[in-house]
C-alpha positions as CSV (number, residue, x, y, z in Angstrom):
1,X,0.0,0.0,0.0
2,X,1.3,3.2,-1.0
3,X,0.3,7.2,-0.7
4,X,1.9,9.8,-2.1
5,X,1.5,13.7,-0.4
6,X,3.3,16.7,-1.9
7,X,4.7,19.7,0.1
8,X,7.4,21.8,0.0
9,X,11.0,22.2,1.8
10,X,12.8,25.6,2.6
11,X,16.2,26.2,0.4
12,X,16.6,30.2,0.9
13,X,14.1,32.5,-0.1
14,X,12.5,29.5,-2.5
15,X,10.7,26.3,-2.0
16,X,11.4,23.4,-3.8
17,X,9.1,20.8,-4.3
18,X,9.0,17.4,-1.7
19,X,7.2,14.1,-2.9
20,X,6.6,12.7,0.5
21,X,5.8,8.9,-0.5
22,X,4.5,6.8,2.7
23,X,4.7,2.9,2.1
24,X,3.2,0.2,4.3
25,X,4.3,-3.3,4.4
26,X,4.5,-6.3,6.2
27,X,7.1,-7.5,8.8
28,X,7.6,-6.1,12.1
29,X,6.3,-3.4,13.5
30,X,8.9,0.2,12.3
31,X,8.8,3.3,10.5
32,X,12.1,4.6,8.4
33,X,12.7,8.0,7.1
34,X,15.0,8.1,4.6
35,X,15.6,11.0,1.7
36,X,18.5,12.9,3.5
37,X,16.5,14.1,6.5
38,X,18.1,16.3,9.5
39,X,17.5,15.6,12.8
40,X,14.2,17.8,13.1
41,X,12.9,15.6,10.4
42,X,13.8,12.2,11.7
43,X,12.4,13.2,15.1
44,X,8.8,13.5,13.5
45,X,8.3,10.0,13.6
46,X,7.2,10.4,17.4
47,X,5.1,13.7,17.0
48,X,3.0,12.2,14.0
49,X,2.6,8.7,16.0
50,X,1.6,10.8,19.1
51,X,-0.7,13.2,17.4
52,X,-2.3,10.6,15.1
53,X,-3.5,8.1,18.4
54,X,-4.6,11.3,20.5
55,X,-6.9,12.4,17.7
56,X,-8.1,9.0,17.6
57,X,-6.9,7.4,14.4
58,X,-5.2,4.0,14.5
59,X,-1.3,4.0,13.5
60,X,-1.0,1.1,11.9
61,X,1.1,-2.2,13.5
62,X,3.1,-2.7,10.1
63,X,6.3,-2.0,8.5
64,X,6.2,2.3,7.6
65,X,9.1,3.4,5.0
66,X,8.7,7.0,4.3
67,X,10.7,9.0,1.3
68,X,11.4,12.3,1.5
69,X,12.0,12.9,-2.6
70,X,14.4,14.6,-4.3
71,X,17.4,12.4,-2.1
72,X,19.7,14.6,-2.4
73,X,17.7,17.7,-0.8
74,X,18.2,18.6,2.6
75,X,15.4,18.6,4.8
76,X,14.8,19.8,7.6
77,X,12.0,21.2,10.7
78,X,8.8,19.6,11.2
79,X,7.2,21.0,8.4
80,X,6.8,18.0,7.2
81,X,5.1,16.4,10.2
82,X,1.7,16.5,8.8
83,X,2.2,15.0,5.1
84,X,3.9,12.4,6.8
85,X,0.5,11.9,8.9
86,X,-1.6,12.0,5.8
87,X,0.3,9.6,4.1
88,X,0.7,7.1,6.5
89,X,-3.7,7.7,6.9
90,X,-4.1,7.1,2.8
91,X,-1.9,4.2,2.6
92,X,-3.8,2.3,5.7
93,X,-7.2,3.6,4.4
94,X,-8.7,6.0,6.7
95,X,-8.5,8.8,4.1
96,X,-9.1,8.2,0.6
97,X,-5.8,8.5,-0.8
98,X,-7.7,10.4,-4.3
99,X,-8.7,13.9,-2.0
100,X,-4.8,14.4,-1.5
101,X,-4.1,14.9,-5.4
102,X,-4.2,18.7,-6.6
103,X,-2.9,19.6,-2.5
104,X,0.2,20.4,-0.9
105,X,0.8,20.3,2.8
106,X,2.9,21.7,5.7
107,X,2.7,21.8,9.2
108,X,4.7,20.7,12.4
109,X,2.3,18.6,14.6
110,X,2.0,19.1,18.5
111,X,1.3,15.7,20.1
112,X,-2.5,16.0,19.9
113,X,-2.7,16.7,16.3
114,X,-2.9,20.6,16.5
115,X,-0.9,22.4,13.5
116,X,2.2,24.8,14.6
117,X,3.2,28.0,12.5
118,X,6.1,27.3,10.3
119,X,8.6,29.8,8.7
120,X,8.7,30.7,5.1
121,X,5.2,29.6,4.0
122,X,5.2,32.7,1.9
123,X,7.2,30.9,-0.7
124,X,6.0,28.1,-0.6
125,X,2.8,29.8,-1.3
126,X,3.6,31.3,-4.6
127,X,6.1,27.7,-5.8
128,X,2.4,25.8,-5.2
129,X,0.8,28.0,-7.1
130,X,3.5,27.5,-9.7
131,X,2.4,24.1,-9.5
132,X,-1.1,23.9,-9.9
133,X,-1.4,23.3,-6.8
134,X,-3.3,24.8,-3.9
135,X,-1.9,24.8,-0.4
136,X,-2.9,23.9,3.4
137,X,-0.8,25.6,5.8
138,X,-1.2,26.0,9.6
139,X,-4.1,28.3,10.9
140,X,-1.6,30.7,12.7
141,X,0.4,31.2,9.2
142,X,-2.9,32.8,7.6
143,X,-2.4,36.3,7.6
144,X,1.2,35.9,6.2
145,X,0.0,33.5,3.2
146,X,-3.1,35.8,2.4
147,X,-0.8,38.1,1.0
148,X,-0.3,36.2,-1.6
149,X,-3.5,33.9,-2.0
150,X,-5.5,33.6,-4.6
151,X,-8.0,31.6,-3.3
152,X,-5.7,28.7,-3.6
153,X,-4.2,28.4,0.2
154,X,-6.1,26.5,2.8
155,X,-5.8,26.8,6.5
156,X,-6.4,24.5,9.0
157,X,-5.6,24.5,13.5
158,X,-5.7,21.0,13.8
159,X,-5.4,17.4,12.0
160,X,-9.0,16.5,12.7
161,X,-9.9,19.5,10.5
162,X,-7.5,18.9,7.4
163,X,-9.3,15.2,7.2
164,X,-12.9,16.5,7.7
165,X,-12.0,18.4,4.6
166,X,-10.5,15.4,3.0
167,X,-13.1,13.0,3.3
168,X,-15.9,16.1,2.4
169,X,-17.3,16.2,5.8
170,X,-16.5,19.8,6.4
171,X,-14.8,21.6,3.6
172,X,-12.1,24.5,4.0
173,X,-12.9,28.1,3.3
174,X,-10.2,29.2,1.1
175,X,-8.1,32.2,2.4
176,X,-8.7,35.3,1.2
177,X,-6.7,38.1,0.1
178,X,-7.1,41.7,2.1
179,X,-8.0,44.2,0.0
180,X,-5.9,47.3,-0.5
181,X,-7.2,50.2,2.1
182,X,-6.3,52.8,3.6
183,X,-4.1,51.0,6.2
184,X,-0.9,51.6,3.6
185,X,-1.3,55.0,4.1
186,X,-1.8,55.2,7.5
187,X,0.7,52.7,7.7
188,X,3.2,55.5,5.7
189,X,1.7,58.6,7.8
190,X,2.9,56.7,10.8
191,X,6.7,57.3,10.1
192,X,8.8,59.7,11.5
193,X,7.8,62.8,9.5
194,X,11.2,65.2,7.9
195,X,9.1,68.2,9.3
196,X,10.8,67.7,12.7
197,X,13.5,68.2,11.4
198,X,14.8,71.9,12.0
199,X,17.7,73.6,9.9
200,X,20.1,71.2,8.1
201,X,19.1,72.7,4.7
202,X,22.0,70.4,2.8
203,X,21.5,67.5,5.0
204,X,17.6,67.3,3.8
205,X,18.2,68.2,0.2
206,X,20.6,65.1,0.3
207,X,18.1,62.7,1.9
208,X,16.0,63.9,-1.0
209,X,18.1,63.1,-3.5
210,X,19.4,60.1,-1.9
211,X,15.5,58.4,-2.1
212,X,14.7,59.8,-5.7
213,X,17.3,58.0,-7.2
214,X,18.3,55.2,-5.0
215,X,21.5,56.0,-3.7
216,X,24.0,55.4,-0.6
217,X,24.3,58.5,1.5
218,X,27.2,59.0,4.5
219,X,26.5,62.0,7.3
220,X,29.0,62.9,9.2
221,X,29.4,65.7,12.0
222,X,29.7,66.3,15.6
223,X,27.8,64.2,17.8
224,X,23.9,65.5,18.7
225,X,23.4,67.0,15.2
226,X,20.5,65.3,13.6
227,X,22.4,62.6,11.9
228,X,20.2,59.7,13.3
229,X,17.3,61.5,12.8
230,X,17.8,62.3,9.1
231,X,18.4,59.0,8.1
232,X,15.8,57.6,10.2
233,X,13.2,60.1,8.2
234,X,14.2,58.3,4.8
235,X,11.6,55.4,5.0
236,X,8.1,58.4,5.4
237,X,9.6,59.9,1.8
238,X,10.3,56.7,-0.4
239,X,7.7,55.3,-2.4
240,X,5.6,52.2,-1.4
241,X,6.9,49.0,-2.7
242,X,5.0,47.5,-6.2
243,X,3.6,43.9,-6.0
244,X,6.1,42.2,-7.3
245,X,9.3,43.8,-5.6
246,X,6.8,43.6,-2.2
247,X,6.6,39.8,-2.2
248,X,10.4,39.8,-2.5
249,X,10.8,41.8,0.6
250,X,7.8,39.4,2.3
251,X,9.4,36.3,1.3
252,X,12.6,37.1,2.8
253,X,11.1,38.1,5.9
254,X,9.2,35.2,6.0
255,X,12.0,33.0,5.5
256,X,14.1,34.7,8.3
257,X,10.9,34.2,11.1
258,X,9.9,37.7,11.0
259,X,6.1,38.5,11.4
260,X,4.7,40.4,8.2
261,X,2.3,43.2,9.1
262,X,-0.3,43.3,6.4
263,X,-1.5,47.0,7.0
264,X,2.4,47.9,6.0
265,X,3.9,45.3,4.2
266,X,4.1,47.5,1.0
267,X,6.6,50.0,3.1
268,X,10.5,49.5,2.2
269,X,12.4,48.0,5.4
270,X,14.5,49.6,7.4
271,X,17.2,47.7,9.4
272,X,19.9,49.6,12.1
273,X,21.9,47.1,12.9
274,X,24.0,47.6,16.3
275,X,28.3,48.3,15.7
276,X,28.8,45.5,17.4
277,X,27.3,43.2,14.4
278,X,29.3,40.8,13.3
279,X,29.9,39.4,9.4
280,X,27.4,36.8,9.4
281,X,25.0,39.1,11.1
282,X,24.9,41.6,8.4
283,X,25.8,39.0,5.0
284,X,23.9,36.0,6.9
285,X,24.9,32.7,7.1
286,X,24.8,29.5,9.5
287,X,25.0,25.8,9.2
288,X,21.5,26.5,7.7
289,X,22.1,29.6,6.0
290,X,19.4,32.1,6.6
291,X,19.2,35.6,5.4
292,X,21.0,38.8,7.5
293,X,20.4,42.3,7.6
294,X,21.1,43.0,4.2
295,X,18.4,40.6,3.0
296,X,16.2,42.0,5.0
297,X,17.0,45.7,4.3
298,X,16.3,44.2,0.3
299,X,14.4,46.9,-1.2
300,X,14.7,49.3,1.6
301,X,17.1,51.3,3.8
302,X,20.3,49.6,5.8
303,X,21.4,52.2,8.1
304,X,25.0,51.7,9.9
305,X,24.9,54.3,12.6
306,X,28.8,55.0,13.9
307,X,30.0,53.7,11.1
308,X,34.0,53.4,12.1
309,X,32.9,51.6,15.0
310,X,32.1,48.5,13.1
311,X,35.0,46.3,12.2
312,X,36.9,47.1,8.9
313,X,36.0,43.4,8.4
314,X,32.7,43.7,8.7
315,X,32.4,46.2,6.8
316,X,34.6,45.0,3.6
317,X,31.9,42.6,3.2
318,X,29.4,45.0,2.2
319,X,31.2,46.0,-1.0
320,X,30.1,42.9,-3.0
321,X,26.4,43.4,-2.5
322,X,26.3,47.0,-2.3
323,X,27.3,46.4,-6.3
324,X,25.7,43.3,-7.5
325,X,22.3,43.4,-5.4
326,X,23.0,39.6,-3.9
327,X,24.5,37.8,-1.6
328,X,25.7,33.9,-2.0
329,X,26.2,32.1,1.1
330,X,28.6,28.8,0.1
331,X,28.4,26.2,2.4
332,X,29.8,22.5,2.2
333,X,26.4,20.8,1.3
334,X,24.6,23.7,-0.2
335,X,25.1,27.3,-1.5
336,X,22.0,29.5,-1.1
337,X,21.7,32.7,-2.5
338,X,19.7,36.1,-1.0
339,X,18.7,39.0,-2.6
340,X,20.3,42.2,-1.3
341,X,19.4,45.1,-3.3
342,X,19.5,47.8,-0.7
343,X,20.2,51.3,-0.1
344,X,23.0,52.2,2.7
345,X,22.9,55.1,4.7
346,X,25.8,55.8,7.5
347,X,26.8,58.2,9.9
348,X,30.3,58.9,11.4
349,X,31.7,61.5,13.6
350,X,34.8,63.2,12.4
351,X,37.0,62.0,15.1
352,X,36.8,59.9,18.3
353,X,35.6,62.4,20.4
354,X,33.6,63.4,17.7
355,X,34.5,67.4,17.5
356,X,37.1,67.9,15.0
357,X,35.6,71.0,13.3
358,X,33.1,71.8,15.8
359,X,32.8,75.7,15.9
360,X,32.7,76.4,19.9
361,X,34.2,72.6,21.2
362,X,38.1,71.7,21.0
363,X,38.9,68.4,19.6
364,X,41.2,66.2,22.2
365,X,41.9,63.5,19.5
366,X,45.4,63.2,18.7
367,X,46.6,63.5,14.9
368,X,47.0,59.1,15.2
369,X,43.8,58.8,17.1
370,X,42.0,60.4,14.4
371,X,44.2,58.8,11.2
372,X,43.6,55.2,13.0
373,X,39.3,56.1,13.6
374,X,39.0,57.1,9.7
375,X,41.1,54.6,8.2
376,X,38.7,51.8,9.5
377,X,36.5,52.8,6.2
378,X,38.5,51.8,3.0
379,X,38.5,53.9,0.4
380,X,36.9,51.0,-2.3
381,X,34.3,51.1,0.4
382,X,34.3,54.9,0.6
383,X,33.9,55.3,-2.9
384,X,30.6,53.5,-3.1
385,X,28.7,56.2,-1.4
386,X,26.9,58.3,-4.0
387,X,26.8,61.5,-1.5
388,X,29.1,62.5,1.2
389,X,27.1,65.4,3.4
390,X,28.3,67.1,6.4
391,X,25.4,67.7,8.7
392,X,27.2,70.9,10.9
393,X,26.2,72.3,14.1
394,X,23.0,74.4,14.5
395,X,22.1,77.8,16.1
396,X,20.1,78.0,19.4
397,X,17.4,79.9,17.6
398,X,16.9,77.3,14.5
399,X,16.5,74.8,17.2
400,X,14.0,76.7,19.1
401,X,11.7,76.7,16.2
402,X,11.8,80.3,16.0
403,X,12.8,79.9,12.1
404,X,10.0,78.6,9.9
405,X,9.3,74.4,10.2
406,X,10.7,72.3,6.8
407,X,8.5,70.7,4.4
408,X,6.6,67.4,5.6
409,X,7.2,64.1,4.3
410,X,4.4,63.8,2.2
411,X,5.3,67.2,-0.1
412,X,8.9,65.9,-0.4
413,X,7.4,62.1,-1.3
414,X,5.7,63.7,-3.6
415,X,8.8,64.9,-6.0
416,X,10.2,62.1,-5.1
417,X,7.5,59.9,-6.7
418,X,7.8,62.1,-9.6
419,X,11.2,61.8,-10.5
420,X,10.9,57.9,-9.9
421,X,8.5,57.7,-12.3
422,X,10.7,59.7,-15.2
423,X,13.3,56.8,-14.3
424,X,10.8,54.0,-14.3
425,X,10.6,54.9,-17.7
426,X,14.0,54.5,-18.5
427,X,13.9,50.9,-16.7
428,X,15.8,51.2,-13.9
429,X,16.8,53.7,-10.8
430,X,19.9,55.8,-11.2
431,X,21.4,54.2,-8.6
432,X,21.4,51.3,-11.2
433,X,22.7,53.0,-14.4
434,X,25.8,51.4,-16.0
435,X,27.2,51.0,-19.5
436,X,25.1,52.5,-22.4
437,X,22.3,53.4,-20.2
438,X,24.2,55.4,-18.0
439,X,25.8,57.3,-21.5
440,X,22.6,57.5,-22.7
441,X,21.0,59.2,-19.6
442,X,23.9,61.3,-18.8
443,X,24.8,63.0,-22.3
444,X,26.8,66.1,-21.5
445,X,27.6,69.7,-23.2
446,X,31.8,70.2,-24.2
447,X,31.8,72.8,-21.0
448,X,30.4,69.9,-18.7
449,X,32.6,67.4,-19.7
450,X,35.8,70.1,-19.2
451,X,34.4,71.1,-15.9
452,X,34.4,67.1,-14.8
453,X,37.6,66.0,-16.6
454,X,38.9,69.1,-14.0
455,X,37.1,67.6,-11.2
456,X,38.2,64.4,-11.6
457,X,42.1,65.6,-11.9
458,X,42.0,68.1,-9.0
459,X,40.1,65.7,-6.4
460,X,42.0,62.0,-7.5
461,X,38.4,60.8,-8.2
462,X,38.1,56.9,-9.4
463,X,36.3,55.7,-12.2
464,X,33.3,54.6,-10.1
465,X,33.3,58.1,-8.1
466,X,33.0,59.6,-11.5
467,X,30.1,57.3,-12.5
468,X,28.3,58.1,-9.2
469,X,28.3,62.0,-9.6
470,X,27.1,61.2,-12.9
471,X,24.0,59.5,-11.4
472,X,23.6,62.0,-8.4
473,X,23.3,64.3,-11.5
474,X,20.8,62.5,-13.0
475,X,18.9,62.4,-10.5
476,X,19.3,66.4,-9.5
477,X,17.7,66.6,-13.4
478,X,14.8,64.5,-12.5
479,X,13.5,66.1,-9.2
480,X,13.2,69.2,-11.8
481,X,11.9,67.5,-14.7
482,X,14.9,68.0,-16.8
483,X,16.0,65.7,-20.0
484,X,19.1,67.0,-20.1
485,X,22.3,67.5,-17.9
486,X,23.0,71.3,-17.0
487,X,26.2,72.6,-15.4
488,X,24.7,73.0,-11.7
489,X,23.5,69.6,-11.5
490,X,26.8,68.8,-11.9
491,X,28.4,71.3,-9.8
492,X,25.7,70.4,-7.1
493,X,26.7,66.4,-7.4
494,X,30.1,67.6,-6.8
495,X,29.1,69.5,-3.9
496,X,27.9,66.1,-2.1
497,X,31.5,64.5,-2.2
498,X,32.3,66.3,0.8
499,X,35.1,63.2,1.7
500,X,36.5,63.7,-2.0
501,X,37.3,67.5,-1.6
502,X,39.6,66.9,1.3
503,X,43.3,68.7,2.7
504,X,45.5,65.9,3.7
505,X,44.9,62.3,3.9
506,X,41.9,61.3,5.7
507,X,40.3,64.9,6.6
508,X,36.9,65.1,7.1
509,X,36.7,69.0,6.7
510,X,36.2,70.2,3.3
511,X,38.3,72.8,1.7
């Protein structure tokens, strides 16, 4: 006698398909997993024995072989605790083995047959779908699957229930998808609004330019001077995420454990990791890899607060992704790869003590002290932020209020939104131009090219320095509805590499 059950394993962010065949024979009383399973696996022999006799089923006094297909997969968790139940309940009858074809299934079982939440369901979702297939997942995974049902994902708290609907006794309502209101918005409203942000003119144009066209954005001043709180304003002026590149961002999530919130899963993550982070906390990693915190800043905002207090290692390892958008974690039995596409913001003092240039407070740093704090960030690393922006010290009377209050978040979203949607239409952000499309995009007059063949010479700029003013550029066009390059938005993308325009080695302090 033999049943077959399909459901799905978790490989990274995607979710391979699992033929879970259940075969019953005669011979002594055993049951066998085989089909490369890890110890979470080989342990549900007990849970589905246990949850099958105290929901009153019989488990059957025979000979139980169970294979876990494709081999050569790794499996492992309990997720597949509860095709394992179903199969051994077609092949000794009590279900009719015909109801499981057109269904996957996944759940851990607790000894008396209730279904426990699993991680990364949302994929699994969408690869059943892929399928033909429909899916029954664990009551408490609902509101994380009905963001991407489609009236093809079934939910269920317990194993009584899943057979009820097997056997027609008591069909399954399918899970259904929440409509798009006005929680998004109130969702974005939420978010720490720019308007609270007094003075810091530059600082806020930056941040502006930074989320119209994508790009990585380092602060630095004296400690107390809004740095934090600029970056953490980014996230209320970017644009909501579109379906497709939302799923992404879900899916990883979902993968890593996170709970999805369904009234604001369309806004682009933020992550702040702590200095103390180490390399397989930001790139991921583990014996089972799982995504870290530039996965889940994918399609949003990693910010890396004190950024020379991290480890130069630790940092190195962000150049790779910061360029191609992935990360591939390489592991003896498997190599699993994470999307990474994110945008970095950082903050730095100048020094130490953190008042090198400060206008009324004397810097104690030595001349080695500060040359040993600024050399933990490379240059290759250095280079790969579009805009370099002093935030400086502000009077007692800006801070006071007494001057009038900045725009809001939602007037500056709104030029944002427009100058995204001029580079939609070229396919991409500008943070993403290369090659032709970058030529293309960024044609310039024989005066604009002298002015940045000067540039280039005079600051010791790199060929990937040069490329970024070019998009910063770009960008300055598009927040004015420009098609073409003029000579202040490159003399104002010059203006945001702060670091470049430098006296001495390592000096903070513009000339």
């Amino acid at each position: 006698m033999l049943a077959i059950v399909h459901s799905r394993a978790s490989i990274g962010v995607s979710a391979p398909d699992v033929t879970v065949e259940v075969h019953l024979s005669g011979g002594l009383p055993a049951l066998s997993i085989v089909g490369l399973p890890e110890t979470g696996v080989r342990e549900s022999k007990d849970r589905v024995r246990s949850a099958l006799l105290n929901a009153g089923f019989e488990f059957p006094a025979r000979r139980i072989t169970i294979n876990l297909a494709p081999a050569d997969l790794p499996k492992e968790g309990g997720r597949f605790d509860l095709p394992i139940a179903l199969g051994i309940l077609a092949a000794s009858g009590q279900i009719p083995a015909e109801s499981l074809k057109g269904l996957e299934f996944m759940g851990e079982l607790s000894l008396d047959g209730a279904l426990r939440p699993l991680k990364g369901v949302l994929p699994a979702v969408l690869a059943a779908r892929e399928a033909g297939r429909s899916l029954l997942i664990p009551q408490d995974n609902t509101e994380e699957a009905a963001l991407a049902s489609n009236n093809d994902v079934l939910a269920a708290s317990h194993i009584l229930t899943v057979c009820e609907h097997l056997t027609g006794k008591a069909k399954l309502v399918p899970v259904a998808r929440p409509e798009a209101t006005a929680g998004q918005s109130s969702s974005m409203n939420a978010l720490a609004d720019l308007s609270d942000v007094r003075g810091q003119q530059v600082p806020r144009r930056a941040l502006e330019v930074a989320a119209a066209g994508g790009h990585n954005l380092l602060f630095f001043g004296p400690p107390g001077t809004g740095k934090s709180m600029l970056a953490s304003r980014l996230p209320g002026i970017l644009p909501a995420l579109d379906d497709a590149a939302a799923m992404e961002v879900a899916s990883v999530h979902s993968v890593a454990g996170h709970p999805l919130k369904p009234g604001g899963w369309r806004q682009p993550p933020f992550r702040s990791p702590h200095h103390t982070a180490s390399a397989v906390a930001l790139v991921g990693g583990g014996s089972s890899p799982r995504p870290g915190e530039i996965s889940l800043a994918h399609r949003g905002v990693l910010f890396l607060d004190e950024l020379p207090e991290f480890e130069r290692r630790v940092l190195e390892v962000l150049r790779e992704p910061m360029e191609s958008g992935e990360i591939a974690i390489s592991r003896a039995a498997r190599q699993v790869t994470f999307p990474a596409k994110f945008q970095v913001v950082a903050a730095m003092n100048p020094c130490p003590c953190g008042y090198s240039g400060h206008p009324n407070i004397e810097c104690r740093c030595s001349p080695a002290q500060v040359m040993r704090y600024r050399s933990k960030i490379s240059g290759p690393l250095l280079d790969r932020f579009d805009l370099h922006v002093e935030v400086p010290v502000q009077a007692g009377d800006v801070l006071l209020g007494r001057s009038e209050p900045g725009e809001s978040s939602a007037v500056v979203r709104a030029r944002v939104l427009n100058a995204r949607a001029r580079q939609t239409e070229r396919g991409c952000l500008n943070a993403s131009l290369a090659g032709k499309g970058l030529d293309e995009a960024c044609r310039l007059d024989a005066g604009s090219e002298k002015l940045l063949a000067s540039a280039m010479e005079r600051l010791g700029l790199s060929a990937r320095a040069l490329h970024r003013i070019l998009r910063v550029a770009r960008t300055l066009a598009d927040l004015e509805g420009q098609d073409n390059l003029a000579r202040h938005h490159l003399m104002e993308a010059l203006g945001y590499r702060q670091l470049d325009r430098q006296e001495g080695q390592g000096s903070l302090i513009s000339a």
